[in-house]
VMD Tcl script that draws the C-alpha trace (Angstrom):
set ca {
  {22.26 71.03 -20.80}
  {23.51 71.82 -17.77}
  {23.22 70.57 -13.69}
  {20.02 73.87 -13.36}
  {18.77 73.13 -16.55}
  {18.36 69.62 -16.14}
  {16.48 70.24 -12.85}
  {14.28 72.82 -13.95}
  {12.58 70.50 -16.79}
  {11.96 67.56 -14.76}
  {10.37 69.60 -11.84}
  {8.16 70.93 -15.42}
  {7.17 67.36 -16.18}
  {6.80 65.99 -12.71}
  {4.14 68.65 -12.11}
  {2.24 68.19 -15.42}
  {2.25 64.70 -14.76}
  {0.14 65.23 -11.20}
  {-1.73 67.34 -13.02}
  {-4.31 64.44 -13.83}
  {-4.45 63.12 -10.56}
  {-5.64 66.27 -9.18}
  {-9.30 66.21 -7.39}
  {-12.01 67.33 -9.39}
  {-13.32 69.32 -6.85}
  {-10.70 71.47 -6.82}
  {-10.65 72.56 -9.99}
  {-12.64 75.51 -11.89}
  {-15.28 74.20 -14.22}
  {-15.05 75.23 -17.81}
  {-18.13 77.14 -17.29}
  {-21.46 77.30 -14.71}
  {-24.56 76.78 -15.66}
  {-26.98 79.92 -14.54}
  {-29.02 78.46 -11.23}
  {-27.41 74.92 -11.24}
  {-23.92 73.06 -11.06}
  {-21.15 72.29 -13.66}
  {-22.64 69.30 -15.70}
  {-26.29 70.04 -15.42}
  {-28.81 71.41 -17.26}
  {-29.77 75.20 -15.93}
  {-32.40 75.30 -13.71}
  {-35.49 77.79 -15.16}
  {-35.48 81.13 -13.68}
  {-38.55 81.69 -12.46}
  {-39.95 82.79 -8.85}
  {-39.87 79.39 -6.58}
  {-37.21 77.89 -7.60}
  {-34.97 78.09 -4.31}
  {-32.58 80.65 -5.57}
  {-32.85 84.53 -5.16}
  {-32.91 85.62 -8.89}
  {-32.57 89.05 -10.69}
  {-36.09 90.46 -10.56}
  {-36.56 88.98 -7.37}
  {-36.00 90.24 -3.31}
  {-36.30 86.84 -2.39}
  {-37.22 82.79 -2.94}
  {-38.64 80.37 -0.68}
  {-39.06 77.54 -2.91}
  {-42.49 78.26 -3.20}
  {-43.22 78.74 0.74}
  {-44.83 81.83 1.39}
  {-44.77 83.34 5.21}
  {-44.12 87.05 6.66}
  {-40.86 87.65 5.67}
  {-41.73 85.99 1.16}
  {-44.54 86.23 -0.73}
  {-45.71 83.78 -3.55}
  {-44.35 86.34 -6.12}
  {-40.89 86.63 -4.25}
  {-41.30 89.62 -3.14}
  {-40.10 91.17 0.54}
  {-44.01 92.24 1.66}
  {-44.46 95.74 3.14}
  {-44.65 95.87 6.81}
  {-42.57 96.31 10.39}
  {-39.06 95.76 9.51}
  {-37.73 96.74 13.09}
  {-38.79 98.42 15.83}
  {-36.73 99.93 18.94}
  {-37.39 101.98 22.18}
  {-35.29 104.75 22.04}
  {-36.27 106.82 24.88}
  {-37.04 105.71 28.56}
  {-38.56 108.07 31.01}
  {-36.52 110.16 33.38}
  {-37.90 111.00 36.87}
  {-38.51 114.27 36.31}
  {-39.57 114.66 32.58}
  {-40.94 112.77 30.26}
  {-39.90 113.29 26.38}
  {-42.15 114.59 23.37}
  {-41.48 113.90 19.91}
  {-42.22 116.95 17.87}
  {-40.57 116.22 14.41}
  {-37.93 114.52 12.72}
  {-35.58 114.70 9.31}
  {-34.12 111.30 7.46}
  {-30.76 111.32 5.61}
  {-29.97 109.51 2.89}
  {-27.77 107.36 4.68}
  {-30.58 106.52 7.29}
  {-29.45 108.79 10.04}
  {-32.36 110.54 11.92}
  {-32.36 113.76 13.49}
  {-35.41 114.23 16.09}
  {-36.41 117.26 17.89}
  {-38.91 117.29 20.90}
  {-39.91 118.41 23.88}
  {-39.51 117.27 27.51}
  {-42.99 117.51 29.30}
  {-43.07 117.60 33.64}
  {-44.82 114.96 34.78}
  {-48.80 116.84 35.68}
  {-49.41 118.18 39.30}
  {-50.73 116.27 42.02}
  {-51.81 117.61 45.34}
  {-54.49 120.16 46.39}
  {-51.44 122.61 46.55}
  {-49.63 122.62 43.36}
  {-48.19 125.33 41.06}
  {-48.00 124.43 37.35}
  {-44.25 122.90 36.51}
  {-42.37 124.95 34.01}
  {-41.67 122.86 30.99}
  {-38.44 120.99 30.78}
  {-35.72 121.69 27.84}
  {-35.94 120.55 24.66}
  {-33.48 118.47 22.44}
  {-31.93 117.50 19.36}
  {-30.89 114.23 19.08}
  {-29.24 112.01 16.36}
  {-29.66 108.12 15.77}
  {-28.50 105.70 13.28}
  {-30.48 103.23 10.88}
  {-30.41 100.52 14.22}
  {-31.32 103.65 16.98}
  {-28.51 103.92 18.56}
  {-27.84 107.28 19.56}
  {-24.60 109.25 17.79}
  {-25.53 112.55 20.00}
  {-27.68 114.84 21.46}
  {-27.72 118.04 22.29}
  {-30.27 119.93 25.01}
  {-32.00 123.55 24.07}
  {-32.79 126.27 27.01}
  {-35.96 125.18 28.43}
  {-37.60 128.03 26.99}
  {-37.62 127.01 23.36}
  {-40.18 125.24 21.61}
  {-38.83 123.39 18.53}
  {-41.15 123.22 15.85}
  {-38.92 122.03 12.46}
  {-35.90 120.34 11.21}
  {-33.60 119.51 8.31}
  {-30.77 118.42 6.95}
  {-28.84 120.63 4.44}
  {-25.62 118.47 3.22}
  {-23.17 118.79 6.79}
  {-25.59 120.67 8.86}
  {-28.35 120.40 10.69}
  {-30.84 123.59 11.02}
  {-34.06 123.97 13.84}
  {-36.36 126.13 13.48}
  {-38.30 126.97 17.30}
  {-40.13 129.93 18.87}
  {-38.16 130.93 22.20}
  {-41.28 132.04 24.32}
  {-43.22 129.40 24.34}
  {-46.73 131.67 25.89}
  {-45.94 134.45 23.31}
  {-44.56 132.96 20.80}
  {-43.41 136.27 18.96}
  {-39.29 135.27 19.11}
  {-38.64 132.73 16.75}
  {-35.19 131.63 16.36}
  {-33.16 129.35 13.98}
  {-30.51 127.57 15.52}
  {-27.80 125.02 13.65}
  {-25.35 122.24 14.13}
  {-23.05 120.19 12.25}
  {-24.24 117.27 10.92}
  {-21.97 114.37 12.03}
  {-20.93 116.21 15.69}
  {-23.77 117.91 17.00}
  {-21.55 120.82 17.86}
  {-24.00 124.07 17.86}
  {-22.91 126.61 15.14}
  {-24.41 130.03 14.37}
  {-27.77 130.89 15.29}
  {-30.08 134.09 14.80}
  {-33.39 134.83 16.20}
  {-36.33 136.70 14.50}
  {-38.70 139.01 16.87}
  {-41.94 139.81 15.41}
  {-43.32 143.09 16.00}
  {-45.97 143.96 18.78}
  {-49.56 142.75 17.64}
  {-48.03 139.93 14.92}
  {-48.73 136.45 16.08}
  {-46.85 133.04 14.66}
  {-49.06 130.11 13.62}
  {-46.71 127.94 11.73}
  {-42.76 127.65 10.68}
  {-41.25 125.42 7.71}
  {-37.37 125.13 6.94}
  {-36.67 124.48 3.11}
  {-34.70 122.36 1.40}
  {-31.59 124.88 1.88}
  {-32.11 125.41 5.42}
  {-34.32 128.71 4.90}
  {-37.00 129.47 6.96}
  {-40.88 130.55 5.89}
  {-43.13 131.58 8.79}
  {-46.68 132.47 8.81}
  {-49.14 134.21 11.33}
  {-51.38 137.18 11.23}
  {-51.22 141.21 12.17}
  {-54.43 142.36 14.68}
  {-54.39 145.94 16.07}
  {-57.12 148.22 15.99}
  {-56.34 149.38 11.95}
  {-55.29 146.12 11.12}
  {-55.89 142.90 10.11}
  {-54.15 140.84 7.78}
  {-51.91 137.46 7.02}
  {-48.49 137.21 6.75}
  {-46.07 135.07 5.37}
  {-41.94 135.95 5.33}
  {-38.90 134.54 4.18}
  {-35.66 134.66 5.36}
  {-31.83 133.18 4.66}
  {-31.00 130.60 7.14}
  {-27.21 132.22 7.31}
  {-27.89 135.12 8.51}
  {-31.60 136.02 9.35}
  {-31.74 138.14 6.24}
  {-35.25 138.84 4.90}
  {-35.77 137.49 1.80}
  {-39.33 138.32 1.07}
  {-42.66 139.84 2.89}
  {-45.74 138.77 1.73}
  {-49.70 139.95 3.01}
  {-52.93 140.48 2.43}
  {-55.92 141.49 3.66}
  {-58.49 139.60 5.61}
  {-61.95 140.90 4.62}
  {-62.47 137.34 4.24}
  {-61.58 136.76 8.00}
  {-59.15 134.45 6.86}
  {-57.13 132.68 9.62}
  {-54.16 131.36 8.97}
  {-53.52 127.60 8.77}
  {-50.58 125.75 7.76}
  {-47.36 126.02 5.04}
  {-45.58 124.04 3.49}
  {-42.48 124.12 1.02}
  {-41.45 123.06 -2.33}
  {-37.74 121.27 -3.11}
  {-37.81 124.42 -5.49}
  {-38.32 126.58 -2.55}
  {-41.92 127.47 -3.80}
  {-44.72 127.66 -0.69}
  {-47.87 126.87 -0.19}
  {-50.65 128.09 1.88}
  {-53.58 127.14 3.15}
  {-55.83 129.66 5.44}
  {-59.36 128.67 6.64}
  {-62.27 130.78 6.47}
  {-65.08 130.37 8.88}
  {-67.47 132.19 7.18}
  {-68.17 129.63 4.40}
  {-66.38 126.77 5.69}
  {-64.40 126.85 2.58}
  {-60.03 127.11 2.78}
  {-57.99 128.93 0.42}
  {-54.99 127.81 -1.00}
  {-52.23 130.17 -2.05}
  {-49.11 129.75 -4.12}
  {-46.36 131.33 -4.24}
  {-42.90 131.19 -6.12}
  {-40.01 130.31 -4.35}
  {-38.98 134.34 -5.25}
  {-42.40 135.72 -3.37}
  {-44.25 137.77 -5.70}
  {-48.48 137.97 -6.20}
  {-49.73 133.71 -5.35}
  {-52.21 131.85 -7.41}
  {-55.33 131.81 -5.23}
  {-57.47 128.56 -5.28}
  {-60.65 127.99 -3.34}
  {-61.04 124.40 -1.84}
  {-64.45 123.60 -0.26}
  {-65.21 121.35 2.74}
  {-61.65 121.77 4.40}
  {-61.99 122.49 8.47}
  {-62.19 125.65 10.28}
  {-59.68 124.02 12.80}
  {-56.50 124.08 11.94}
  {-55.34 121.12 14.04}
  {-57.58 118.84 11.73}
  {-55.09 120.03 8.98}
  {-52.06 118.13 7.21}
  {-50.05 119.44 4.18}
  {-47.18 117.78 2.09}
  {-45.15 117.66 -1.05}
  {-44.12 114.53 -2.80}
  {-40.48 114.44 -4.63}
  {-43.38 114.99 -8.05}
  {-43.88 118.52 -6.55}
  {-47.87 117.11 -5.66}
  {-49.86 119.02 -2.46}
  {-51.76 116.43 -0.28}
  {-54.10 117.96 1.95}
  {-55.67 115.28 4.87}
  {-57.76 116.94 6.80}
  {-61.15 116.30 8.76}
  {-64.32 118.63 7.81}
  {-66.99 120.33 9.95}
  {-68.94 116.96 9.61}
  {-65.89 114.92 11.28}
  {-65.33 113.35 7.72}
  {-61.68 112.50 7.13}
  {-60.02 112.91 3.66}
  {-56.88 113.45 1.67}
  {-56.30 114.74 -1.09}
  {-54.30 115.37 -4.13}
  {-53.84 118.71 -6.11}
  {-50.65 119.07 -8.79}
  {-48.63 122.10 -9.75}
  {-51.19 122.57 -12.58}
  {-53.75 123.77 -9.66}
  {-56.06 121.25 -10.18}
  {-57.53 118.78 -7.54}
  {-56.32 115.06 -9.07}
  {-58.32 112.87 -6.74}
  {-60.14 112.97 -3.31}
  {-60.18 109.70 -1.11}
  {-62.63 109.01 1.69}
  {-60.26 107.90 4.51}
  {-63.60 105.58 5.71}
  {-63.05 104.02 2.50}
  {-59.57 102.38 3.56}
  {-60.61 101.29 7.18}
  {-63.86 100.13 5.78}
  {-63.13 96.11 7.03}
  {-62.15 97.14 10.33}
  {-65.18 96.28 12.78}
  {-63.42 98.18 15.78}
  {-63.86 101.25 14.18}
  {-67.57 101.41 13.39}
  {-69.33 104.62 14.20}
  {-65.91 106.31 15.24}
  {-63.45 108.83 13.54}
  {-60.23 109.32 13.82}
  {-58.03 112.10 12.10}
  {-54.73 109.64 11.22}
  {-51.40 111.09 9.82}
  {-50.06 111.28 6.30}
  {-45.99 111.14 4.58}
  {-44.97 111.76 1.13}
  {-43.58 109.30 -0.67}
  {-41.38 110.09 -4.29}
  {-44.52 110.20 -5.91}
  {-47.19 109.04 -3.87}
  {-47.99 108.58 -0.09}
  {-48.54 106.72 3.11}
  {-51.35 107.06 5.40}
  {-51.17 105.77 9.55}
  {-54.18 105.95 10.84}
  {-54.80 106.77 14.41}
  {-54.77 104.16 16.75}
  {-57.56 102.27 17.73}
  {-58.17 99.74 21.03}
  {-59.33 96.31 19.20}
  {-61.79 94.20 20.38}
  {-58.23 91.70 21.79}
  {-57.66 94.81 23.78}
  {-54.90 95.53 21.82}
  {-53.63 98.59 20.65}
  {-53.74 99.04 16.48}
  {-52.80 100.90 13.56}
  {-52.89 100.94 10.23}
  {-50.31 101.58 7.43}
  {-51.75 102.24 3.91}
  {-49.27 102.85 0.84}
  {-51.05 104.87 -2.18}
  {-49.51 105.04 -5.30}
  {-49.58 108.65 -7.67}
  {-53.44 107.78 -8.75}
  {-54.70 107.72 -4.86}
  {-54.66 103.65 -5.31}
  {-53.72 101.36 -2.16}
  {-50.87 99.10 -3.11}
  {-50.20 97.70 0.32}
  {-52.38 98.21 3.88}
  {-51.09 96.44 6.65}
  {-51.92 96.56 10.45}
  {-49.78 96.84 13.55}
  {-49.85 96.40 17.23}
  {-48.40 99.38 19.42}
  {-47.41 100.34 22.84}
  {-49.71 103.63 23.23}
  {-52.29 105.49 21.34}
  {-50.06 108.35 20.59}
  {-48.26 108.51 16.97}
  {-45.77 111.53 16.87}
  {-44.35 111.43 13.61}
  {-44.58 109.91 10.38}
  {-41.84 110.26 7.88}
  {-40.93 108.67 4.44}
  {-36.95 107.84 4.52}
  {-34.99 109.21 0.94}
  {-33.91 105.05 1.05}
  {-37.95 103.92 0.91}
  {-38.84 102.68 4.29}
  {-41.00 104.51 6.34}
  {-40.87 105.76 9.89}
  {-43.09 105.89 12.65}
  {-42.53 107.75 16.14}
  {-44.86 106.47 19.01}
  {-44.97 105.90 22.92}
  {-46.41 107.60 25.95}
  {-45.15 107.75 29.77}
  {-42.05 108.32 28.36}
  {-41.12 105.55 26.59}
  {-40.64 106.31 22.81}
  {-40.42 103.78 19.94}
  {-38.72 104.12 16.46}
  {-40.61 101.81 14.13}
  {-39.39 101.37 10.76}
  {-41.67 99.87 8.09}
  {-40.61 98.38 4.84}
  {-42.31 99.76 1.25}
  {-44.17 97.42 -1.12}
  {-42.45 96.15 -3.83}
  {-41.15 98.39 -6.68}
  {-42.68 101.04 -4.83}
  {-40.33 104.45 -4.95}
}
mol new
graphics top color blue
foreach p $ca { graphics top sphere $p radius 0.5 }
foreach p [lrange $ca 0 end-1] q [lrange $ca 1 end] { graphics top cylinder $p $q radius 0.2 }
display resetview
């Protein structure tokens, strides 16, 4: 064996020999007992136990407060809340609507409303421009973009890298409607087209779909004339799709839309004659609708909400003729599922006896989430309440929450689960971001 070889095996032995003096600590156990340490017996998985298990969102040993319940669950409620917009001297901002990405990016469009006249002397003030702006899961804002004072946004969504608005551009007439779009992650303004309705057509509502297409609805009057309308067009280039109408010997007025992931619509016009609304379906393609009558709905069309859940289920909240508030549920099948008395899930509330309020609702994947309106409580606070129903009308979860005005803009369910509320007056608007029950989709 030679001079190398000779060193090479006793460096070999020298280090298995340290080998047994080497700290336990520092070396890997043979194997780890699930919730306990090398040497000990597993501890039982089970809620309470001190350590955040599969099954679970969270352990507290058994403690339950806010932020853990006894079944170690997270329970629903405010997550986080953050002022987004302060007031400017000369206008003060109006949320209108917003869209949610996947990722938690928010896209809001609104309004900037003068401040109102003072003085014997005044002339109206013209209102101020709108905007688009963009903010991340926390509210910060990635970028904003402002819209000639003229428009009036109305709708927006988010079609993979872009971003599409949907607006009327005279805001007395409301005949021009126009679509404009940006991209997604810049804000940089891309192509745009506008749509001018005809002499004697008026616009009552506008809904983008999924794909960024655009269905509006309003009504013909002239002295031959008098029908509803509802057209579709391609959000590329302003192409008509589809023209659908009908006549109004019902005196039908029209309400509200709203659109399918499919691309199907859904409308709802109210008849003053009876009191009773009509629903009408139609295929994402146009073609003759299903007609279905639903009784008790208002004559007003601002007492009127309409969504679609991710099941493809209508939920109509509205408040009747006798200021009684309800929502409910009708599926694809054209049947009414369930009706709720709104009264019914305020019923506790002691601030709120002999008084109605007309609240907001969100879909959820299958399901939905009710704010009412705010209320002044006897503290002198100002209160809402959040109410999570599952697919069979059900409340899972109804929690209630202190804000800074009496003026809830928007509601909307987030593709991740949480659910976000838009509120604030005098300029000051808040982004309030609520967490879902448990297992809840």
């Amino acid at each position: 064996m030679n001079r190398w070889s000779r060193i090479l095996v006793f460096g070999a032995g020298l280090l298995l020999a340290c080998s047994d003096d080497e700290p336990p600590s520092s070396r890997p156990p043979a194997s780890l007992p699930v919730g306990g340490d090398a040497g000990f017996a597993p501890l039982e998985v089970s809620c309470g136990n001190g350590y955040v298990e599969p099954g679970e969102e969270c352990d507290l040993a058994g403690r339950e407060d806010e932020s853990c319940t006894a079944d170690c669950s997270i329970p629903c409620g405010l997550d986080h809340a953050v002022a987004i917009i302060e007031p400017t001297r000369m206008f003060d901002p109006e949320p209108v609507n917003v869209a949610i990405d996947r990722d938690g990016t928010t896209v809001m469009i609104g309004q900037r409303s003068p401040p109102p006249p003072t003085g014997a002397n005044y002339e109206l003030p013209q209102p101020g421009p709108s905007f688009v702006r963009t903010y991340d899961p926390e509210g910060e804002t990635l970028w904003q973009f402002d819209v000639d004072s003229m428009f009036g946004l109305h709708d927006v969504v988010i079609d993979d890298d872009t971003v599409f608005v949907a607006g009327r551009r005279s805001v007395t007439e409301g005949r021009d409607l126009v679509i404009l779009s940006f991209d997604r992650a810049t804000g940089a303004p891309g192509p745009e087209f506008p749509w001018v309705l005809d002499n004697g057509f008026g616009f009552t509502d506008l809904e983008l779909g999924p794909d960024g297409s655009v269905v509006a609805l309003g009504y013909m009057a002239d002295s031959t004339t008098d029908q509803v309308w509802l057209q579709k067009r391609a959000s590329v280039n302003g192409e008509v799709l589809w023209t659908e109408t009908w006549g109004n010997d019902a005196f039908e007025f029209p309400g509200q839309l709203v659109v399918h992931p499919d691309g199907a619509v859904d409308v709802v016009t109210l008849t003053p004659t009876d009191i009773d609304s009509i629903l009408r379906r139609f295929e994402a393609e146009g073609g003759a609708p299903t007609v279905l009558a639903i009784p008790s709905m208002p004559i007003d069309r601002g007492n009127l909400d309409l969504t679609i859940d991710e099941a493809d289920n209508l939920y109509a909240h509205y408040v009747n003729p006798s200021n009684e508030e309800y929502i409910e549920r009708w599926g694809r099948d054209n049947t009414m599922q369930w009706r709720i008395d709104v009264a019914s899930l305020l019923a506790d509330q002691p601030d709120l006896e002999g008084s109605r309020f007309h609240g907001r609702i969100s879909r959820r994947a299958e399901g939905l989430v009710f704010a009412s309106a705010p209320w002044t409580a006897s503290s002198g606070e100002t209160m809402m309440r959040l109410v999570h129903l599952v697919a069979d009308g059900r409340p899972v979860c109804q929690t209630d929450h202190s804000l800074s005005s009496i003026d809830i803009h928007v509601l909307e369910s987030s593709p991740r689960g949480n659910v976000l509320l838009v509120e604030g007056d005098s300029g000051e608007v808040w982004l309030r971001w609520f967490r879902p029950p448990a297992g809840f989709p």
